[in-house]
Biopython code that builds the backbone (N, CA, C, O; Angstrom):
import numpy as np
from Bio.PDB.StructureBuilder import StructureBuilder

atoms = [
    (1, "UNK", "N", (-8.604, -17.267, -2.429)),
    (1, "UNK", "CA", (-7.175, -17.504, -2.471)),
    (1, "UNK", "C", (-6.449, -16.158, -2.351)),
    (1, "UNK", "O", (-6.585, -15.210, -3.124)),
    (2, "UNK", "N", (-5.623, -16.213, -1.223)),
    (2, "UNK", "CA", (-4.663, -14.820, -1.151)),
    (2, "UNK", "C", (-3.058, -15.368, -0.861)),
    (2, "UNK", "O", (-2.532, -15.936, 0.095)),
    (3, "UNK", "N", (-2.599, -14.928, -2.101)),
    (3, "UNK", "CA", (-1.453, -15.836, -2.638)),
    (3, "UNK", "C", (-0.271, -14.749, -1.779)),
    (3, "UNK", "O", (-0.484, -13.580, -1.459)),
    (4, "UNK", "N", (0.905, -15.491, -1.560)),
    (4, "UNK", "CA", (1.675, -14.896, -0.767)),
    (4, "UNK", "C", (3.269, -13.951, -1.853)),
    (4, "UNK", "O", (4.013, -13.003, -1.604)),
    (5, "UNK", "N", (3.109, -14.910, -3.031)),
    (5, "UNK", "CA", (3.632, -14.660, -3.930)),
    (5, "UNK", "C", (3.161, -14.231, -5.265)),
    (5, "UNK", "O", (2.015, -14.563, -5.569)),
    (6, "UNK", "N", (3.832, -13.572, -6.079)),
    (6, "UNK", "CA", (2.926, -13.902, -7.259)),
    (6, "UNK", "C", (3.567, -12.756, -8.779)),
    (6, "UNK", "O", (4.761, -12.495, -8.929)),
    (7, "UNK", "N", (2.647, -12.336, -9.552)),
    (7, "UNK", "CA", (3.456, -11.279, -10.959)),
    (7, "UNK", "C", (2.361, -10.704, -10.401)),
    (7, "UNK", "O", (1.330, -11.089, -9.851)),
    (8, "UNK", "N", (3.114, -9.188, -10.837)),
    (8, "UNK", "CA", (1.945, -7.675, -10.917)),
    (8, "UNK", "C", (2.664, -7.034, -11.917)),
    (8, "UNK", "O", (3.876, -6.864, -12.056)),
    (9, "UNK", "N", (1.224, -6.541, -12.933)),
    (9, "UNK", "CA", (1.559, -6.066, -13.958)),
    (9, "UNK", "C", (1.093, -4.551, -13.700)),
    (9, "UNK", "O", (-0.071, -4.401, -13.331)),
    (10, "UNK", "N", (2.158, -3.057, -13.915)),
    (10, "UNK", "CA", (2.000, -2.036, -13.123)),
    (10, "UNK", "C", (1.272, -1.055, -14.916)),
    (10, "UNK", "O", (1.937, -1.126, -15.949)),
    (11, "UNK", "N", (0.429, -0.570, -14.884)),
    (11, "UNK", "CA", (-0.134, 0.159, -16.479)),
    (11, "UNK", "C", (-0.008, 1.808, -16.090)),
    (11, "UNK", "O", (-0.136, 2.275, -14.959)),
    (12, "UNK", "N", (0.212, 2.389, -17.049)),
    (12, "UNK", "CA", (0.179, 3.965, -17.509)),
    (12, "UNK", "C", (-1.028, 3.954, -16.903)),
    (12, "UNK", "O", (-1.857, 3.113, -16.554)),
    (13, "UNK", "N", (-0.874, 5.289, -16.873)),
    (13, "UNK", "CA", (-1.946, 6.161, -17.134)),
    (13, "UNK", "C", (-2.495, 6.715, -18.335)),
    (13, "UNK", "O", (-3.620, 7.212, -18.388)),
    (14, "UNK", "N", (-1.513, 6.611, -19.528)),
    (14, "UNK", "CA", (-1.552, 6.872, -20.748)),
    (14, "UNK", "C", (-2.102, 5.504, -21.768)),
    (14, "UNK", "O", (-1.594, 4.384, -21.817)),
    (15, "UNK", "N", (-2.999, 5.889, -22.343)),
    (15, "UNK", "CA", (-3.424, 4.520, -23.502)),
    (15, "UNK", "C", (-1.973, 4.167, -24.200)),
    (15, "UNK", "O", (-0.891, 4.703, -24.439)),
    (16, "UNK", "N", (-2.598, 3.027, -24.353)),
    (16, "UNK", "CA", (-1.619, 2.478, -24.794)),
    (16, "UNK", "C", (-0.202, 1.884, -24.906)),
    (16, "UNK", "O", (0.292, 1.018, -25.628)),
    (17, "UNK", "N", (0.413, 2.926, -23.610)),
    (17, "UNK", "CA", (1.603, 2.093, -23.024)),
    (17, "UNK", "C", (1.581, 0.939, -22.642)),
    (17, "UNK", "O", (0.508, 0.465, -22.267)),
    (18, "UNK", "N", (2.734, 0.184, -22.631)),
    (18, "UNK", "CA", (3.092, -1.276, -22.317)),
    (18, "UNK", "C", (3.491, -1.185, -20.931)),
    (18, "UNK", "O", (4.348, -0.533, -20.333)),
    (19, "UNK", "N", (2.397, -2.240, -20.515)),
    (19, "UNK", "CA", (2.002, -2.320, -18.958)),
    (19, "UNK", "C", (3.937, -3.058, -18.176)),
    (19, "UNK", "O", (4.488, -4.029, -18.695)),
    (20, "UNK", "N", (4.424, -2.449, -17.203)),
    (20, "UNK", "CA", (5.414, -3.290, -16.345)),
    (20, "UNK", "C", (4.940, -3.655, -15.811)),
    (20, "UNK", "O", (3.953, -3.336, -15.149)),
    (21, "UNK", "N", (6.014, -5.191, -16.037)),
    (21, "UNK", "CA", (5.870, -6.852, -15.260)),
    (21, "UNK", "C", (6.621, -6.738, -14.252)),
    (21, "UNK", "O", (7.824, -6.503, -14.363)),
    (22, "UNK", "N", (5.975, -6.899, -13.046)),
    (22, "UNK", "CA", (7.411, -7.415, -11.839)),
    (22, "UNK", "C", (6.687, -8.535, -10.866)),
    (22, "UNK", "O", (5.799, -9.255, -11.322)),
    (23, "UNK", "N", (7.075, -8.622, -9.659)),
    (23, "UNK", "CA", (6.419, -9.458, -8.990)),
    (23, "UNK", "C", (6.009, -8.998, -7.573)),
    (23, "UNK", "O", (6.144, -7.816, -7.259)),
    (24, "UNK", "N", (5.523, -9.887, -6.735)),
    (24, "UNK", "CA", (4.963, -9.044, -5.489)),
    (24, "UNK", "C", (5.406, -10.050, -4.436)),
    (24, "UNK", "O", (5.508, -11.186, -4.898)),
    (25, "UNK", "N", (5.661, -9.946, -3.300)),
    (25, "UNK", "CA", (5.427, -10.510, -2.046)),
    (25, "UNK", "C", (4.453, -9.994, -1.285)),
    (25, "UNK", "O", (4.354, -8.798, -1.562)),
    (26, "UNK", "N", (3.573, -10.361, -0.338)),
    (26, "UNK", "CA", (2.478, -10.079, 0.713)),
    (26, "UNK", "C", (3.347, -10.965, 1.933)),
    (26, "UNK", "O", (4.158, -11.889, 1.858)),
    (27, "UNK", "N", (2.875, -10.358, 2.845)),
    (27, "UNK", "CA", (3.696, -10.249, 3.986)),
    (27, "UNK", "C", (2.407, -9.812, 5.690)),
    (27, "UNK", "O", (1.844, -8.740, 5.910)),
    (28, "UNK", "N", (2.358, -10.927, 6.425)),
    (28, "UNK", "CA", (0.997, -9.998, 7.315)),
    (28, "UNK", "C", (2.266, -9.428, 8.882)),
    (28, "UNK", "O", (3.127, -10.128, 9.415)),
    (29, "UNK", "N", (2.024, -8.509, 9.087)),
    (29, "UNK", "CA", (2.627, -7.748, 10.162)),
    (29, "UNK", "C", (1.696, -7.485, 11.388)),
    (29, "UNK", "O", (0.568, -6.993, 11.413)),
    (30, "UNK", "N", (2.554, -7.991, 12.483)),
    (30, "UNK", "CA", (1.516, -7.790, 13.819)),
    (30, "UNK", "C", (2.299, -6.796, 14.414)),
    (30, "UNK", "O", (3.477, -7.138, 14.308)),
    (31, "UNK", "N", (2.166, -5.492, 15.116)),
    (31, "UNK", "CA", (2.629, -4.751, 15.929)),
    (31, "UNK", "C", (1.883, -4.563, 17.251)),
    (31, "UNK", "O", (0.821, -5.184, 17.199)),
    (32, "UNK", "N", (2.033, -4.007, 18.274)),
    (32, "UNK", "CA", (2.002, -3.840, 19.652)),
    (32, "UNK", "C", (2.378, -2.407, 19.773)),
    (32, "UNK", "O", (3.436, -1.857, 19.468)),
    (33, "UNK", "N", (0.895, -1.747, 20.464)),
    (33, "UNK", "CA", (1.475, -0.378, 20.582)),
    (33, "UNK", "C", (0.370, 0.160, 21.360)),
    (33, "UNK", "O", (-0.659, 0.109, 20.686)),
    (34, "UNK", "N", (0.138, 0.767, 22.775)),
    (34, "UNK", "CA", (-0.653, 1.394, 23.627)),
    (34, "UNK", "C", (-1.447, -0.015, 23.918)),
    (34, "UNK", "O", (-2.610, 0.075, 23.527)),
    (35, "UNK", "N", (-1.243, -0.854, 24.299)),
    (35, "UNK", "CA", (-1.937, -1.853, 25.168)),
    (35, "UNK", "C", (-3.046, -2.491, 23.842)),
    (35, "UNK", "O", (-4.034, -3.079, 24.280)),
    (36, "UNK", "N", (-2.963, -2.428, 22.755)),
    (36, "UNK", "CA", (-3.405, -2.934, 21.362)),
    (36, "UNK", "C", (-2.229, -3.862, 20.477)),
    (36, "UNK", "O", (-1.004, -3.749, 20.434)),
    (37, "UNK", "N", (-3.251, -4.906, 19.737)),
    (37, "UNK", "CA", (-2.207, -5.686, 18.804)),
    (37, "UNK", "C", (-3.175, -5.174, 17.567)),
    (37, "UNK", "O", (-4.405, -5.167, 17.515)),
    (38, "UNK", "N", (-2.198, -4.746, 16.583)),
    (38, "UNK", "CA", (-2.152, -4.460, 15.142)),
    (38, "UNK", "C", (-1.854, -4.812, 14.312)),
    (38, "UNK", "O", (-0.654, -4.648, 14.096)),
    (39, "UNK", "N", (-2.663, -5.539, 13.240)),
    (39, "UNK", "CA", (-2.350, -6.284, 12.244)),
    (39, "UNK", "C", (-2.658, -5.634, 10.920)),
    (39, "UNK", "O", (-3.528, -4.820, 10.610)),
    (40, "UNK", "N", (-1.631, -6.265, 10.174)),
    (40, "UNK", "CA", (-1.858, -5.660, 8.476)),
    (40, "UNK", "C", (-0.886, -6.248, 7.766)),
    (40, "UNK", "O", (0.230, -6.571, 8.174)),
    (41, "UNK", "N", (-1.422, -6.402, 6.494)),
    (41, "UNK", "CA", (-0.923, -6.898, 5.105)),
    (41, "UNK", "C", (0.157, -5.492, 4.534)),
    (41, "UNK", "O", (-0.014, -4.275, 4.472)),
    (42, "UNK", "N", (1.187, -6.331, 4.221)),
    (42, "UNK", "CA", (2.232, -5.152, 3.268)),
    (42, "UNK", "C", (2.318, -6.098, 2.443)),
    (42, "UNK", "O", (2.237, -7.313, 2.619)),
    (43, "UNK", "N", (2.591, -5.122, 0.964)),
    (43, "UNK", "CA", (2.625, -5.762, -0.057)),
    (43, "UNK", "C", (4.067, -5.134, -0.856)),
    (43, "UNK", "O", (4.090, -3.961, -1.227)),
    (44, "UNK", "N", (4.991, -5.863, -1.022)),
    (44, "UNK", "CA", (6.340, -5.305, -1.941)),
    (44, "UNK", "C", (6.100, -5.646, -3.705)),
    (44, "UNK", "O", (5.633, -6.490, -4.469)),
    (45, "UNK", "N", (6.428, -5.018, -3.691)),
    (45, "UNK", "CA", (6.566, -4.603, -5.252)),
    (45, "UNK", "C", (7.989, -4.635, -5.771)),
    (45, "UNK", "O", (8.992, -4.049, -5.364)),
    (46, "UNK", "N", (7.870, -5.193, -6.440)),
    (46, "UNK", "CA", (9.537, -5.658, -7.325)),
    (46, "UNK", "C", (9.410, -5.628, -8.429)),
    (46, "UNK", "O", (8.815, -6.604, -8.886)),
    (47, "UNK", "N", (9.822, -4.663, -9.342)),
    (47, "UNK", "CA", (9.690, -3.703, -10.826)),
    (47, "UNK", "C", (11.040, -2.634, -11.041)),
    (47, "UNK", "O", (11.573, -1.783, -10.328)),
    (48, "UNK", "N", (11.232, -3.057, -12.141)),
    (48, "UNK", "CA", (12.266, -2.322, -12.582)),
    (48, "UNK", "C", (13.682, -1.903, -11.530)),
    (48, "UNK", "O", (14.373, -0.905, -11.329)),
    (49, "UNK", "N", (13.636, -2.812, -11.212)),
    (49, "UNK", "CA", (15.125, -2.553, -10.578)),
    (49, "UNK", "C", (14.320, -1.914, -8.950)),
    (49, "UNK", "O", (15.118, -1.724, -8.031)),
    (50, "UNK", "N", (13.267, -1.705, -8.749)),
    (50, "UNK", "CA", (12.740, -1.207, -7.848)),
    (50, "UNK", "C", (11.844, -2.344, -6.853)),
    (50, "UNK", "O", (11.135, -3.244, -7.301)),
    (51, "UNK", "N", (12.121, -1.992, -5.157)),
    (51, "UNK", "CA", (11.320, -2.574, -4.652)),
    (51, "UNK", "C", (10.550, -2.135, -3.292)),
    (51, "UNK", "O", (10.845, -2.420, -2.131)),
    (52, "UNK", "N", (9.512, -1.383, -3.769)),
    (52, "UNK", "CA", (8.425, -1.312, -2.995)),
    (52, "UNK", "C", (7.390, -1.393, -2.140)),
    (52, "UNK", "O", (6.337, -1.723, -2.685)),
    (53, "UNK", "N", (7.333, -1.178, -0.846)),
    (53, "UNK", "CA", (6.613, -1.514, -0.217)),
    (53, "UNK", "C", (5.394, -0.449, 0.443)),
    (53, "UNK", "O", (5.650, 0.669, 0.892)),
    (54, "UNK", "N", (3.832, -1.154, 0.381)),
    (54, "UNK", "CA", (2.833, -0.693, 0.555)),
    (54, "UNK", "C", (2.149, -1.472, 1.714)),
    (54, "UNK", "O", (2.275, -2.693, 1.800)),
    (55, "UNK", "N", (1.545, -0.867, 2.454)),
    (55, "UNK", "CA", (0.413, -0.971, 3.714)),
    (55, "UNK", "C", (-0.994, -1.656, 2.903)),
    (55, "UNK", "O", (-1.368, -1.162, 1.839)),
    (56, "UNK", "N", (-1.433, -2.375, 3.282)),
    (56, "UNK", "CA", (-3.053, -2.319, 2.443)),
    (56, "UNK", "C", (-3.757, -1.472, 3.553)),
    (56, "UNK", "O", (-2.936, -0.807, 4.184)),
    (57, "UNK", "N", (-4.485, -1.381, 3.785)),
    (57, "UNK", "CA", (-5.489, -0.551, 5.203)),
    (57, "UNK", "C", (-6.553, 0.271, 4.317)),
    (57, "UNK", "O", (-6.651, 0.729, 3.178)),
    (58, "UNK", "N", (-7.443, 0.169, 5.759)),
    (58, "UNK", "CA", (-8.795, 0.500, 4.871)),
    (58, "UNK", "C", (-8.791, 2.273, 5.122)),
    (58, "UNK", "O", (-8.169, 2.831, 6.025)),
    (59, "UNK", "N", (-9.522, 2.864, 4.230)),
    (59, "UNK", "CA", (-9.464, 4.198, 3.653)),
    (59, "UNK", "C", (-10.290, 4.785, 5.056)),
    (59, "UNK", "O", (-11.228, 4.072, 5.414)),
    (60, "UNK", "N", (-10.104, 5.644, 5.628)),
    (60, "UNK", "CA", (-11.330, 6.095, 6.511)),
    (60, "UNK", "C", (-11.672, 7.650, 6.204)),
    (60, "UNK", "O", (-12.091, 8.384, 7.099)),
    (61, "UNK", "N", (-11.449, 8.134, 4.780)),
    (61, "UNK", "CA", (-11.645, 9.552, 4.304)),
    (61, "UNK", "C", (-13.454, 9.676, 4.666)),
    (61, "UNK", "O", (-14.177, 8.965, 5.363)),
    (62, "UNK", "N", (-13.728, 10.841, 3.887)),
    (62, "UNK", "CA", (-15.014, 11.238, 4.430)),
    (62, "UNK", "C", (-16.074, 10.943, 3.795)),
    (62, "UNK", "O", (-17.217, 10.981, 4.250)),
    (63, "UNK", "N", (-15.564, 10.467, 2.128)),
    (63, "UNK", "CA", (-16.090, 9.582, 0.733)),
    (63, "UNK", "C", (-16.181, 8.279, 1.102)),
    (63, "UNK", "O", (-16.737, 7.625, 0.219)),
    (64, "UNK", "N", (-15.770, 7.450, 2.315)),
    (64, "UNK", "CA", (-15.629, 6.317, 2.690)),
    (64, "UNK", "C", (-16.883, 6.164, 3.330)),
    (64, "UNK", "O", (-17.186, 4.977, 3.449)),
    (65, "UNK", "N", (-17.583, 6.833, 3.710)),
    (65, "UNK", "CA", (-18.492, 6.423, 4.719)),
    (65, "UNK", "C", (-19.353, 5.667, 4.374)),
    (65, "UNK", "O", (-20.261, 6.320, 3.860)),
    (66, "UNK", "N", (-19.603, 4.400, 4.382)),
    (66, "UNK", "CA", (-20.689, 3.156, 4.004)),
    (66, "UNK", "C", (-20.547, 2.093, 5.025)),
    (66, "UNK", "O", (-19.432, 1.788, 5.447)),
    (67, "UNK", "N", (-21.850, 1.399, 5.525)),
    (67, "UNK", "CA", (-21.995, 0.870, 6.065)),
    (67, "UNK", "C", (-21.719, -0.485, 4.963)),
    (67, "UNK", "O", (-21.142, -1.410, 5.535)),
    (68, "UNK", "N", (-21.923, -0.657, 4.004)),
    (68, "UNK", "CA", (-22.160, -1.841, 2.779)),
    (68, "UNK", "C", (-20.989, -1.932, 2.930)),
    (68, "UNK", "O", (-20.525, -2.725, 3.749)),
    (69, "UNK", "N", (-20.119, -1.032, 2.072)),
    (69, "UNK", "CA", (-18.761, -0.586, 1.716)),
    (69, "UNK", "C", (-17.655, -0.809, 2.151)),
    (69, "UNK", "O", (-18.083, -1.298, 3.197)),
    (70, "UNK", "N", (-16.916, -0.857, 2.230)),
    (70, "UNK", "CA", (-15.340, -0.215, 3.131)),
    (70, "UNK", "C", (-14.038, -0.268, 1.836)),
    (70, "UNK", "O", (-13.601, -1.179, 1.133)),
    (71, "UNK", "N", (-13.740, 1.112, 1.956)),
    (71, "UNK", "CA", (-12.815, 1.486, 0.632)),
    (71, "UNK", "C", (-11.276, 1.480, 1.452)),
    (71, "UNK", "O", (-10.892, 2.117, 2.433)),
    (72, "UNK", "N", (-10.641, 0.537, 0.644)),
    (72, "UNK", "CA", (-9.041, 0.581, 0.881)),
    (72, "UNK", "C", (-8.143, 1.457, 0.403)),
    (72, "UNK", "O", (-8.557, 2.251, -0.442)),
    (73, "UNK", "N", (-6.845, 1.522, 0.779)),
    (73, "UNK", "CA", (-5.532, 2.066, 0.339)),
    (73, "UNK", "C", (-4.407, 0.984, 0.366)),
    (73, "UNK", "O", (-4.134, 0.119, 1.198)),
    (74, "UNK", "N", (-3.849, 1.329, -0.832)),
    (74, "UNK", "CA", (-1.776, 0.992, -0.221)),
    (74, "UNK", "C", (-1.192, 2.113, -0.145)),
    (74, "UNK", "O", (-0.924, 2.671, -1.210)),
    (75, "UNK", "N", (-0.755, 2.893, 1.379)),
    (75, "UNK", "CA", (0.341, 3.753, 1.742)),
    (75, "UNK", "C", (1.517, 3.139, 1.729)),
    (75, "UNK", "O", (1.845, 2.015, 2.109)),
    (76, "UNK", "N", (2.343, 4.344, 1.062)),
    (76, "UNK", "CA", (3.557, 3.855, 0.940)),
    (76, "UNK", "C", (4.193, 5.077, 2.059)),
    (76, "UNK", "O", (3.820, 6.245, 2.163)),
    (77, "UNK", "N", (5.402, 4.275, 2.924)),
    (77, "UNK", "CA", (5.762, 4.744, 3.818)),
    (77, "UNK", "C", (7.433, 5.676, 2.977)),
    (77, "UNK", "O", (8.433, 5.093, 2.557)),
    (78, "UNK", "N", (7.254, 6.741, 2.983)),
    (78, "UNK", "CA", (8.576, 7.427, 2.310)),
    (78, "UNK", "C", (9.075, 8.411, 3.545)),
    (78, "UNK", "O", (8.858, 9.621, 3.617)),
    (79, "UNK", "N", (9.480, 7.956, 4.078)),
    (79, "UNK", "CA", (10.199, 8.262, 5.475)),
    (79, "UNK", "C", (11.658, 8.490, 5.300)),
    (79, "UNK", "O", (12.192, 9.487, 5.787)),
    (80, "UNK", "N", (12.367, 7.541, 4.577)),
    (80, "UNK", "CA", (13.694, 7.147, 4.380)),
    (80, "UNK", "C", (14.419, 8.085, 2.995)),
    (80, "UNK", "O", (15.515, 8.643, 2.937)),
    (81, "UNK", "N", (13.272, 7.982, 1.921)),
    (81, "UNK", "CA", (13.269, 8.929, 0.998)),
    (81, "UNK", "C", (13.520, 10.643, 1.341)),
    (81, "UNK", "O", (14.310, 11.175, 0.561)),
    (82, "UNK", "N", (13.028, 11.403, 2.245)),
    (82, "UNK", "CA", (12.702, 12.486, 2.649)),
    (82, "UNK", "C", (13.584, 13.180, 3.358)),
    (82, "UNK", "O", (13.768, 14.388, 3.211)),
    (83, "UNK", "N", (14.322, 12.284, 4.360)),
    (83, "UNK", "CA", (15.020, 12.152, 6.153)),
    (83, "UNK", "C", (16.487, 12.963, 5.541)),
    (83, "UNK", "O", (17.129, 13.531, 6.424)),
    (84, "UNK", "N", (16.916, 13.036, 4.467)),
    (84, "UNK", "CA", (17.747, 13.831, 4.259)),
    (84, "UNK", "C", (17.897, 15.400, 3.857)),
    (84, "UNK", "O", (18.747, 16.266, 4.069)),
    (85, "UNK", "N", (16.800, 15.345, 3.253)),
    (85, "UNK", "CA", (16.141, 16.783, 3.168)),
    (85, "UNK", "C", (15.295, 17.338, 4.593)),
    (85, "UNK", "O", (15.555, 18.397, 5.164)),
    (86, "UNK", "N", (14.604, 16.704, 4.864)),
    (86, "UNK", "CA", (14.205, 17.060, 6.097)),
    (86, "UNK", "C", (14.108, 16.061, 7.664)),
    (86, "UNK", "O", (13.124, 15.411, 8.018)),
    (87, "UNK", "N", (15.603, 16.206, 8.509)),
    (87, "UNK", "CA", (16.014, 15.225, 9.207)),
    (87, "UNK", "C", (14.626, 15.040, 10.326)),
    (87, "UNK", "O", (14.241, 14.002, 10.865)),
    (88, "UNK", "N", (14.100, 16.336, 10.434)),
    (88, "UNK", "CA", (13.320, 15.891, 12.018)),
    (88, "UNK", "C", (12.180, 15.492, 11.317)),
    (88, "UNK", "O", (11.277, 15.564, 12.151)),
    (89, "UNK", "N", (11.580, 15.008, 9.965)),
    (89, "UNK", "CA", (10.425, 14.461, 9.764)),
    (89, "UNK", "C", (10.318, 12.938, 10.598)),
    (89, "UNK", "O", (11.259, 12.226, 10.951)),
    (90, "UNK", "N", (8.625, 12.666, 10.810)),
    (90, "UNK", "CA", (8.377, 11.578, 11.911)),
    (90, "UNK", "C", (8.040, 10.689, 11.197)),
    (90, "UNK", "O", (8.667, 9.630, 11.190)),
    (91, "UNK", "N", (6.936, 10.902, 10.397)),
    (91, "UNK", "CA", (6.590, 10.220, 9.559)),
    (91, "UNK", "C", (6.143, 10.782, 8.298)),
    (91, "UNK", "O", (6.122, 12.012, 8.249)),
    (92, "UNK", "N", (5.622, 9.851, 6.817)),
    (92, "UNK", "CA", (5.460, 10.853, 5.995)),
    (92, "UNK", "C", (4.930, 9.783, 4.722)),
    (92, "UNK", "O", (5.810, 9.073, 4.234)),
    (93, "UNK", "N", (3.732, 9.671, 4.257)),
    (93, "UNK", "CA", (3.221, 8.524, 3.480)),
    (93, "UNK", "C", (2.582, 9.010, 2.185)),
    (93, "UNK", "O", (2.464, 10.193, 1.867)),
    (94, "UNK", "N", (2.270, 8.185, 1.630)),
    (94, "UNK", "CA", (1.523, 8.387, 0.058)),
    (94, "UNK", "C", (0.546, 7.359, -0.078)),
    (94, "UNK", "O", (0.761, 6.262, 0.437)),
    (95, "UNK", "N", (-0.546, 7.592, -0.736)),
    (95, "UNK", "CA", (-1.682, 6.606, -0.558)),
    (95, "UNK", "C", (-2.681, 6.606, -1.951)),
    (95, "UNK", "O", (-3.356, 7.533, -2.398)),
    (96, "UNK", "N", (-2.556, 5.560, -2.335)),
    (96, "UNK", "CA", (-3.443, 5.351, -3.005)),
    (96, "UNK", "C", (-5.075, 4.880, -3.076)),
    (96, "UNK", "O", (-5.052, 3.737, -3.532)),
    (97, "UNK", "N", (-6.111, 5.175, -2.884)),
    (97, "UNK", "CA", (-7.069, 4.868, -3.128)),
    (97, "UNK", "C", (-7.727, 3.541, -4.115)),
    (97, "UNK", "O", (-8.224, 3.759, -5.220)),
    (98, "UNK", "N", (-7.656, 2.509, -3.660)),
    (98, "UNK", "CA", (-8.285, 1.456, -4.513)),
    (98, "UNK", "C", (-9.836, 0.783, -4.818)),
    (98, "UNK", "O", (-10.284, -0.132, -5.508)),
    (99, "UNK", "N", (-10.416, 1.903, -3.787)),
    (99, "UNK", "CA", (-11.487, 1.175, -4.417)),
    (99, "UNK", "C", (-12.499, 0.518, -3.092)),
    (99, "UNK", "O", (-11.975, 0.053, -2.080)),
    (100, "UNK", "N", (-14.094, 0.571, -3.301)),
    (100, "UNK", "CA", (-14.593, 0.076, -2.465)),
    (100, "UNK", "C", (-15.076, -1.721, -2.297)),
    (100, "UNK", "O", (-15.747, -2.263, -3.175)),
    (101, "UNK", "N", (-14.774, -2.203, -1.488)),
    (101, "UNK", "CA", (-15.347, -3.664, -1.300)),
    (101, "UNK", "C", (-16.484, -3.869, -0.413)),
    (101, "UNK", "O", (-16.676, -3.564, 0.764)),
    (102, "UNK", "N", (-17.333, -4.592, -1.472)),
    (102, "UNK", "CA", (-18.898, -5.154, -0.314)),
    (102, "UNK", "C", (-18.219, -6.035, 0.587)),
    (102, "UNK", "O", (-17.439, -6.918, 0.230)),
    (103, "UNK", "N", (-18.804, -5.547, 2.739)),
    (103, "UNK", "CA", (-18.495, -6.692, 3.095)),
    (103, "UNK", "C", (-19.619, -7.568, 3.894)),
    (103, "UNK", "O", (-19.359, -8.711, 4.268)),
]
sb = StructureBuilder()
sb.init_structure("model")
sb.init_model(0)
sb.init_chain("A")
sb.init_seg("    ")
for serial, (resi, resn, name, xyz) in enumerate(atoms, 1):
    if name == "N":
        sb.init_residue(resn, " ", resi, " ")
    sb.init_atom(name, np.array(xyz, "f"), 0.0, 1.0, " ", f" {name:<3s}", serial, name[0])
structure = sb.get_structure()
């Protein structure tokens, strides 16, 4: 089951803090670009007055390498964040590491 809606509960890094509740949308995106179709899951995040959006995509660092394996990310695209401090940036992301899945 890969729910389109749903609650995400966001935790410290610190013991013991009280984990934030918000909710999520998933969303699948097809793009077109050099004679290729591209697909991927974004996932928004809605917390604290905040709403977020992340890429899922799989990790292709150099710790990734498994044939068993394949380790994901959510990049977050901060493009819009940045563009005022620095107008000619193209692009410009943040990524989290989540973890490897048997496939």
């Amino acid at each position: 089951m890969n729910p389109l809606k749903g609650l995400v509960y966001i935790y410290s890094e610190t013991y013991g803090k009280k984990s934030i509740e918000g909710t999520f949308e998933r969303r699948a995106t097809y793009k077109e670009g050099g004679g290729q179709i591209v697909s991927y899951d974004t996932y928004t995040l809605h917390y604290n007055g905040l709403n977020r959006t992340f890429i899922f995509m799989e990790y292709k660092g150099i710790a990734a390498q498994s044939v068993e394996h394949h380790t994901y990310q959510l990049a977050e695209d901060l493009k819009e964040q940045y563009k005022t401090d620095y107008p000619n940036v193209e692009d410009i992301y943040t990524s989290q590491v989540i973890g490897s899945m048997y496939q």
